[in-house]
LOVOSE-817581 format. One record per residue: residue in one letter; x, y, z of N, C-alpha, C in turn. Coordinates in Angstrom, 1 decimal, padded with zeros to 4 digits. Example, Ala and Ser with C-alpha at 12.3 -4.5 7.8 and 13.67 -1.06 7.14 Angstrom:
! residues 2
<resn:A; n.u:013.2; n.v:-005.7; n.w:007.8; ca.u:012.3; ca.v:-004.5; ca.w:007.8; c.u:013.2; c.v:-003.3; c.w:007.8>
<resn:S; n.u:012.8; n.v:-002.2; n.w:007.1; ca.u:013.7; ca.v:-001.1; ca.w:007.1; c.u:012.9; c.v:000.0; c.w:007.9>
//
This chain:
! residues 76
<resn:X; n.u:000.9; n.v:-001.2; n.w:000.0; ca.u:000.0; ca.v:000.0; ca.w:000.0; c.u:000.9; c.v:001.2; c.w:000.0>
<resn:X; n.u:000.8; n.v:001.9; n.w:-001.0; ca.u:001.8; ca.v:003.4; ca.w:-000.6; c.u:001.2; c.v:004.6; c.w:-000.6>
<resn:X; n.u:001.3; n.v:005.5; n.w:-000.5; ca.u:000.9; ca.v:006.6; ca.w:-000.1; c.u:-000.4; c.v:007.5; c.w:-000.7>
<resn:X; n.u:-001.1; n.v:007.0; n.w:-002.0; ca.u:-001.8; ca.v:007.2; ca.w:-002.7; c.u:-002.9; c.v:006.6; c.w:-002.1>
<resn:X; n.u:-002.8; n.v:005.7; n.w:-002.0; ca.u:-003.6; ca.v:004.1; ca.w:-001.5; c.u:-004.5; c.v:004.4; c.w:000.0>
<resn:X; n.u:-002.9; n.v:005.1; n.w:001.1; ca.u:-003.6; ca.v:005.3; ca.w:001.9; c.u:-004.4; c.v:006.6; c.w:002.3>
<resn:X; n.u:-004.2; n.v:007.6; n.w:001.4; ca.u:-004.9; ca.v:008.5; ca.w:001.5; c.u:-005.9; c.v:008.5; c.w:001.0>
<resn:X; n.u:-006.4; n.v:008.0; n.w:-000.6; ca.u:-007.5; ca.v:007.5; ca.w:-001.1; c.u:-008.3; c.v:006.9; c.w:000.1>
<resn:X; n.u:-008.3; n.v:005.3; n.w:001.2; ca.u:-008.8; ca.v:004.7; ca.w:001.9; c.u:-009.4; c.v:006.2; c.w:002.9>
<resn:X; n.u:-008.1; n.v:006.8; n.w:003.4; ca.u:-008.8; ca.v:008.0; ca.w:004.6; c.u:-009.8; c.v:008.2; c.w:004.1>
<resn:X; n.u:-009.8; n.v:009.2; n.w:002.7; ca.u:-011.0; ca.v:010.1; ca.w:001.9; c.u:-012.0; c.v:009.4; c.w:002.1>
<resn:X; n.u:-011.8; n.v:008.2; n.w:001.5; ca.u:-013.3; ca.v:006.9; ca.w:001.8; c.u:-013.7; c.v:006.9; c.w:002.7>
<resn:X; n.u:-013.2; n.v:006.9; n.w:004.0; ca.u:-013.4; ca.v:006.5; ca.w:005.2; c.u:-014.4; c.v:007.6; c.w:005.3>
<resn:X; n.u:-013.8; n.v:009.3; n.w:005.5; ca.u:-014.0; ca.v:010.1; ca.w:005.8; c.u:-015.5; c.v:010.7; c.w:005.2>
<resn:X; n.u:-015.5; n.v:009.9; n.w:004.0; ca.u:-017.0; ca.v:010.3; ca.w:003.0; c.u:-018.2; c.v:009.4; c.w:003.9>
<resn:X; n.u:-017.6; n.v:008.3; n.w:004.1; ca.u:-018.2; ca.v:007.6; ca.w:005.1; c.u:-018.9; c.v:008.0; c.w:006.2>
<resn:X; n.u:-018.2; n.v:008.1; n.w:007.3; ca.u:-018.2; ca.v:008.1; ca.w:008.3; c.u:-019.3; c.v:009.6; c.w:008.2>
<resn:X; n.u:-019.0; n.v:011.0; n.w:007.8; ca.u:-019.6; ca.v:012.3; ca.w:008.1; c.u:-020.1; c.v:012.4; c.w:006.8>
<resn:X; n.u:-020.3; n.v:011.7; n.w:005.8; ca.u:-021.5; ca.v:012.6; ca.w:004.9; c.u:-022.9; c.v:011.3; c.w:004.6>
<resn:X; n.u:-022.3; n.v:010.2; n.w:004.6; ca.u:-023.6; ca.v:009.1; ca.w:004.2; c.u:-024.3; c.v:009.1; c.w:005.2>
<resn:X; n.u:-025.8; n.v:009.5; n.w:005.4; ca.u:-026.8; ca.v:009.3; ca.w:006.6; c.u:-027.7; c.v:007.9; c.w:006.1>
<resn:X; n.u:-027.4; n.v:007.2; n.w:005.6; ca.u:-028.6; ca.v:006.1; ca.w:005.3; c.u:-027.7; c.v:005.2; c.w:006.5>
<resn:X; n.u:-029.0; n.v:004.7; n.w:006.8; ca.u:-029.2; ca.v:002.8; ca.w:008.0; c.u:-029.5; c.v:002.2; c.w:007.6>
<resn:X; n.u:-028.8; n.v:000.7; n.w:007.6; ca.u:-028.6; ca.v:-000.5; ca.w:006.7; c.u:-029.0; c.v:-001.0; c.w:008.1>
<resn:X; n.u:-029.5; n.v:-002.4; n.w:008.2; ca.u:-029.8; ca.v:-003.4; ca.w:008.8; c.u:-028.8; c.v:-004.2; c.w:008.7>
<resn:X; n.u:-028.6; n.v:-004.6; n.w:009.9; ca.u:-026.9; ca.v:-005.0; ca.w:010.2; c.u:-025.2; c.v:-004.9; c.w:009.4>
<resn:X; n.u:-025.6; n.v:-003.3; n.w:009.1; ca.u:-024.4; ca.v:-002.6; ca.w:008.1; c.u:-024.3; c.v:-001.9; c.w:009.2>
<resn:X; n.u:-022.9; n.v:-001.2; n.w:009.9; ca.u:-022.9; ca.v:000.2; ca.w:010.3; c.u:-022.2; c.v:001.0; c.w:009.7>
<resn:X; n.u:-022.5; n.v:001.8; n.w:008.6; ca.u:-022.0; ca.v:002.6; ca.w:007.3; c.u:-020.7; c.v:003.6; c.w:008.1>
<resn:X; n.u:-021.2; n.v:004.4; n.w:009.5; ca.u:-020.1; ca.v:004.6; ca.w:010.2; c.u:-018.9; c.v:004.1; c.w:010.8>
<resn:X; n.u:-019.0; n.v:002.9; n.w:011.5; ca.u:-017.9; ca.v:001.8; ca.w:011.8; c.u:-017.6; c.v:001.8; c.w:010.5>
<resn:X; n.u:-017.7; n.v:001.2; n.w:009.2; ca.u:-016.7; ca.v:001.4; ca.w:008.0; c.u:-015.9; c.v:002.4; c.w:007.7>
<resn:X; n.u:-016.8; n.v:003.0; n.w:007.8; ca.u:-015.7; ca.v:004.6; ca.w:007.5; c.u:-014.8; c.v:004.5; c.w:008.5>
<resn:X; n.u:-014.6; n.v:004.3; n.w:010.0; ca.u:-013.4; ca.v:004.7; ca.w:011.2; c.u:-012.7; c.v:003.5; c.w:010.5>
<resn:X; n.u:-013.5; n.v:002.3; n.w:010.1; ca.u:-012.2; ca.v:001.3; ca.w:009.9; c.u:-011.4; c.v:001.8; c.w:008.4>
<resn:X; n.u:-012.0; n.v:002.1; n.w:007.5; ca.u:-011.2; ca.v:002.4; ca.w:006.4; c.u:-010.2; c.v:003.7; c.w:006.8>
<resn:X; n.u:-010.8; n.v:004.4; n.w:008.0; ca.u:-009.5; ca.v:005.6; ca.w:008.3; c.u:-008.4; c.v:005.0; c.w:008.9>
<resn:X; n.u:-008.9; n.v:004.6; n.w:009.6; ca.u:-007.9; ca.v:003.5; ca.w:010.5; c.u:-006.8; c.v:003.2; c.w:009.2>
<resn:X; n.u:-007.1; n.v:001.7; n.w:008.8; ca.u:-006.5; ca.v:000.8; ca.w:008.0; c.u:-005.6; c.v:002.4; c.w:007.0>
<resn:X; n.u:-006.3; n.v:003.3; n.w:006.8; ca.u:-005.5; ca.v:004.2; ca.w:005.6; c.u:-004.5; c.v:004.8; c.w:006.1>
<resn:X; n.u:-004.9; n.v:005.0; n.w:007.6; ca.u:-003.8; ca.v:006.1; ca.w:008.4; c.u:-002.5; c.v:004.9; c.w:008.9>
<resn:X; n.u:-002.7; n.v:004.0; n.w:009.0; ca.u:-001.9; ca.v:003.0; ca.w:009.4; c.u:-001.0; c.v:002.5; c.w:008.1>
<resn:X; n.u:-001.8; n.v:002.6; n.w:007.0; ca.u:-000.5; ca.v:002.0; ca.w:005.6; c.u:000.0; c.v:003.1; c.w:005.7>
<resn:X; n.u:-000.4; n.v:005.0; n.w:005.8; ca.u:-000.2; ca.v:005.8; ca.w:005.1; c.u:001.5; c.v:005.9; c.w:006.2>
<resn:X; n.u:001.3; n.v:005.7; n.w:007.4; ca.u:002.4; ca.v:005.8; ca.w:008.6; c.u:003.4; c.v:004.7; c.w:007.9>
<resn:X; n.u:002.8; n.v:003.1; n.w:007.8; ca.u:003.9; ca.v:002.2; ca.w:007.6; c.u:004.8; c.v:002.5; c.w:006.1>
<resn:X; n.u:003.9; n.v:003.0; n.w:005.0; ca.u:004.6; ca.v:003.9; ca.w:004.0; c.u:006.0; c.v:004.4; c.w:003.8>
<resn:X; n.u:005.4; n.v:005.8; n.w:004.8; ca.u:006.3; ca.v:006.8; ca.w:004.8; c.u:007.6; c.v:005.7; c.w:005.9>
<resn:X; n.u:007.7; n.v:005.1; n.w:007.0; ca.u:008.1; ca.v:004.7; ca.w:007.5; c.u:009.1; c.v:003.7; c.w:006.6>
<resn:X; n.u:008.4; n.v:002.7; n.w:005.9; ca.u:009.0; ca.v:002.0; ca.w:005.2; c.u:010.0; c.v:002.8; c.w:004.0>
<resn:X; n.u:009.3; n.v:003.5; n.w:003.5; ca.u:010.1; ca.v:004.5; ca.w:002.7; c.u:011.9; c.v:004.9; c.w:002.7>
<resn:X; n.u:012.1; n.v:004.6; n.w:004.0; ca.u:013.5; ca.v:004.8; ca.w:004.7; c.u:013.7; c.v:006.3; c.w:005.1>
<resn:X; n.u:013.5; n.v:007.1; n.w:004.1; ca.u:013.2; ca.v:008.7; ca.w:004.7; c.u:012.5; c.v:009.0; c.w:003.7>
<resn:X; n.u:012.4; n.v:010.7; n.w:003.8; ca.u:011.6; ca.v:011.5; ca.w:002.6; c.u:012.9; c.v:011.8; c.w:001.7>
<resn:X; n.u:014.0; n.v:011.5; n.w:001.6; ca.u:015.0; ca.v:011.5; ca.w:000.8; c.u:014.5; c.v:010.0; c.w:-000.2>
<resn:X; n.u:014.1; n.v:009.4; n.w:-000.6; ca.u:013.7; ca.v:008.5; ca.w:-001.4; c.u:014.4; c.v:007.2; c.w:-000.8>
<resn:X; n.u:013.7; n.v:006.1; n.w:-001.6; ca.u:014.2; ca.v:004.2; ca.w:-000.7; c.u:015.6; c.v:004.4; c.w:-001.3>
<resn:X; n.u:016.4; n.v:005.1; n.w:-001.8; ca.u:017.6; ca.v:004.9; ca.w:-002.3; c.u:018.3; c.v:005.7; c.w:-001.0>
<resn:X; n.u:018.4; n.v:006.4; n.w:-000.5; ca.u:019.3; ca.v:007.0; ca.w:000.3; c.u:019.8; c.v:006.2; c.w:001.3>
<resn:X; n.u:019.6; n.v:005.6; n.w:001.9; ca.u:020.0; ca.v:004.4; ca.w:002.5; c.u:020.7; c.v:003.2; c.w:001.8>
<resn:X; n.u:021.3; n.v:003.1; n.w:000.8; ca.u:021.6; ca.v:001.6; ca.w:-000.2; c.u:022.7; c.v:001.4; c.w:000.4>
<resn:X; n.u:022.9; n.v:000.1; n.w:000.5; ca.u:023.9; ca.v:-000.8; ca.w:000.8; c.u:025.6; c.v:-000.2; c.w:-000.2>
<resn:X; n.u:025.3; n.v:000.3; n.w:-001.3; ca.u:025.8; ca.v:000.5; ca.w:-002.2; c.u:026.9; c.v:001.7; c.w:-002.0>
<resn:X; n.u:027.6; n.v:001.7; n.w:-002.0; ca.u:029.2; ca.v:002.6; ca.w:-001.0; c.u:028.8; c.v:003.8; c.w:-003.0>
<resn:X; n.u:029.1; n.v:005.2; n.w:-001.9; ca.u:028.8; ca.v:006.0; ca.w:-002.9; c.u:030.1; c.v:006.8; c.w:-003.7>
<resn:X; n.u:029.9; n.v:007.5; n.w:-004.2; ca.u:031.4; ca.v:008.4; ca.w:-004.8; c.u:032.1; c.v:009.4; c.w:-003.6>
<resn:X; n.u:032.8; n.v:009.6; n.w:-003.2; ca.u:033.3; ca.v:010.3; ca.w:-002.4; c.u:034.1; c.v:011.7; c.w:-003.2>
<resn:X; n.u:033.8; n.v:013.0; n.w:-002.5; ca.u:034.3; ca.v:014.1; ca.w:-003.6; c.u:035.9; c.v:014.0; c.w:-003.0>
<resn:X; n.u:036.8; n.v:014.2; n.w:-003.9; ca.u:038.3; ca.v:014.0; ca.w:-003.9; c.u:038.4; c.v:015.9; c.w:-003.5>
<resn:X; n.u:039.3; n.v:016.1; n.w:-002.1; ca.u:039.5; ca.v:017.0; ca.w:-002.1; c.u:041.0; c.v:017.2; c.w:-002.4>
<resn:X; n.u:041.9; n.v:018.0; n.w:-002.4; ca.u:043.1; ca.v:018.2; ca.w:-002.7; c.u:043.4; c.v:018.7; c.w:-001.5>
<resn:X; n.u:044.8; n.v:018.0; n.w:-000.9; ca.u:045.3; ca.v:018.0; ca.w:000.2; c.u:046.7; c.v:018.9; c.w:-000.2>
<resn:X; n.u:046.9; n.v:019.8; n.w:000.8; ca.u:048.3; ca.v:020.6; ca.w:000.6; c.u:049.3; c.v:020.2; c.w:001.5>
<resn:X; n.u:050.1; n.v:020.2; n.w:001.0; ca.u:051.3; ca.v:019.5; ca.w:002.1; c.u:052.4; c.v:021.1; c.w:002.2>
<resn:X; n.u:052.4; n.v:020.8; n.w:003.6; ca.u:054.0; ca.v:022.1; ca.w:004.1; c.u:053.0; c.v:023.2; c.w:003.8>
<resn:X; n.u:051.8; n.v:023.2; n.w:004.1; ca.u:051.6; ca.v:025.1; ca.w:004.5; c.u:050.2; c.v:024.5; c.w:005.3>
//
């Protein structure tokens, strides 16, 4: 689930839960909506978390990087 996914699910939730007024017989149209927030707010956290940072899944690689070569002065 990434970050599209879990904000889509919130919105749902949220259309849910405070704009649908119909009652279903053994549906609670509001318990859906808290659980779709729920479930959306929880990918939307494991996401970003998973992500490694907001610097992208690459900034963390295993992968040893270029180092800038400075020039070193010797005797001053």
């Amino acid at each position: 689930m990434g970050l599209g996914v879990g904000l889509l699910l919130i919105a749902v939730g949220a259309v849910l839960t405070w704009a649908v007024t119909t009652t279903e017989s053994g549906l609670d149209v509001n318990a859906v909506g808290v659980i779709l927030m729920a479930v959306g707010f929880v990918g939307l956290v494991l996401s970003t978390v998973l992500w490694s940072s907001w610097w992208g899944p690459a900034y963390f690689s295993s992968r040893p990087r270029a180092r800038l070569r400075t020039k070193h002065r010797r005797g001053a």
